[in-house]
Each structure stands twice: as structure tokens, then as C-alpha cells.
N, C-alpha and C positions, 0 to 999 in steps of 0.2 A: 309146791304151791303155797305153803304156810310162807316161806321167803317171801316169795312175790306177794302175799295177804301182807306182808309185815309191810314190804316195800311202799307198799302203793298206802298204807297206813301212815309210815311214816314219812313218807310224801307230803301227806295231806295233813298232816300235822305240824309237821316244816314249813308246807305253805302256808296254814293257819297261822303258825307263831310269825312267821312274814308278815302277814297282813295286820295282825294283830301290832308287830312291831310299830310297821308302818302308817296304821292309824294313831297309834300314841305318839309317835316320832309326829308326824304332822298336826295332830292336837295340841303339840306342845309347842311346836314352833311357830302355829299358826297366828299365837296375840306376835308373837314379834315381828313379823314377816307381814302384819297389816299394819304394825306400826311402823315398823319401815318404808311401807309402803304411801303409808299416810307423810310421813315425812318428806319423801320424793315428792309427792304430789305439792305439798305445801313448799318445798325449792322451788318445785317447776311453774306455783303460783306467786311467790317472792320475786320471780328471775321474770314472769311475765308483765308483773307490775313495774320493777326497775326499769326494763325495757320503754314500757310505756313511759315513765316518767324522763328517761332519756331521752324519748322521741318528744314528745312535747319539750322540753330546754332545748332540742334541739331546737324543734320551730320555733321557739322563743328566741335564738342566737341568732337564728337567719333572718329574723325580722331586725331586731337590734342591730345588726350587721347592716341590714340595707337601709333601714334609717340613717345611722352611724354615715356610709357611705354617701346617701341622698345630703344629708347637713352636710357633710366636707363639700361636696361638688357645690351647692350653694355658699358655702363660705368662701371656695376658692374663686366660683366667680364675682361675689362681692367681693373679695380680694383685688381680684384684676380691675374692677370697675375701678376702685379705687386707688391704683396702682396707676389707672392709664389718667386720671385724674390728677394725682401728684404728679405725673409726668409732665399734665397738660401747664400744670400752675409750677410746675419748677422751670418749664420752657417761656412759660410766660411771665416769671419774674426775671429770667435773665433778659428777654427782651425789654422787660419794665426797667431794669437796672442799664443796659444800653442806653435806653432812650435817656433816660435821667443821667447816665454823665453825659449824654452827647448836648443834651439843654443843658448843661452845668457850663459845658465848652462852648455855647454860644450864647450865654446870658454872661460867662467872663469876658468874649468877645465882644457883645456891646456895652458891658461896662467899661473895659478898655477903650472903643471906640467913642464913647459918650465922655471920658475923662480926656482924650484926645482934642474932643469939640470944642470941651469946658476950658482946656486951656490954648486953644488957637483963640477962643470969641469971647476968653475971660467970663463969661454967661455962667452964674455960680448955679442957673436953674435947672439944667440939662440932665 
């Protein structure tokens, strides 16, 4: 019986120094384990703001992007406008440049013909 009195004594003394450990063991590590913890929280509040400010530049990209895009499509058809223009006035000086040698060949023509009259009718006025 004194065995079994010691046992369950020192049982319960075992268990106390346990508990006892266990309290000072968690006392002690308790500033660090909230400081770590605060630390976490403050990543996970760092990482929540980068995020946001990632997502906003983003929608700042994709707006500059479709501006960016919208100004090209207007520049490339003011381009073409003015392409189909040079085109129009490059087709219509070579026709201007025809017609003006083809009057060069008939204004040599009646000069020719008028110096021809000049000297059949001697007439210095022709």
C-alpha cells in the first residue's frame, strides 16, 4: 500500500512538475510566438497591399494599352487617308505631266506649222 501511496504521489508530482514545466515553457515563449505572430500578420498585411497596388498599375496598363492602341488605329487611319491622297495627287501629276508634254508636242507642232506659213506667205506676222 505505502508503494502504491508513493506512486500515485509521485504521479502527482511528476504531473505537477509537468504542468508546472509547461506553464513556464509557454510563458516564456509566449512574447516570441506573438511576436511572430504579429510579424506574419504584418507580411500578410505588406503582401496584401502590394497586391493591391499591382492590381491598380495593372488597370492603369490596360487603360494606357487601349489608349496607346485606340491613338495607333487613329494614326494608321489618318495614315491611309493620307496615303490614298498622295496616291491620288501622284496619279494626278503624272497625268498633269502627260498632258503637258503632249501641249509641248502640239504647241511645237504649230510652231512648226506657223513657221512653215511664214515662209510659203513670207508674212513675218504669223
Amino acid at each position: 500500500f505505502k508503494s502504491l501511496k508513493s506512486l500515485t504521489m509521485s504521479s502527482q508530482s511528476s504531473s505537477q512538475k509537468r504542468q508546472e514545466f509547461s506553464n513556464a515553457l509557454f510563458s516564456t515563449l509566449a512574447p516570441a510566438i506573438k511576436q511572430c505572430d504579429d510579424v506574419v500578420r504584418g507580411v500578410f498585411q505588406s503582401q496584401n497591399k502590394v497586391l493591391t497596388e499591382i492590381s491598380n498599375l495593372e488597370q492603369v496598363l490596360i487603360q494606357w494599352k487601349t489608349q496607346h492602341q485606340e491613338q495607333k488605329l487613329e494614326q494608321n487611319d489618318k495614315q491611309k487617308t493620307v496615303q490614298q491622297y498622295v496616291k491620288k495627287l501622284e496619279h494626278v501629276r503624272v497625268k498633269v505631266d502627260n498632258t503637258s508634254f503632249k501641249l509641248n508636242v502640239i504647241n511645237k507642232r504649230l510652231n512648226d506649222i506657223r513657221e512653215l506659213i511664214r515662209k510659203k506667205t513670207g508674212n513675218e506676222t504669223l
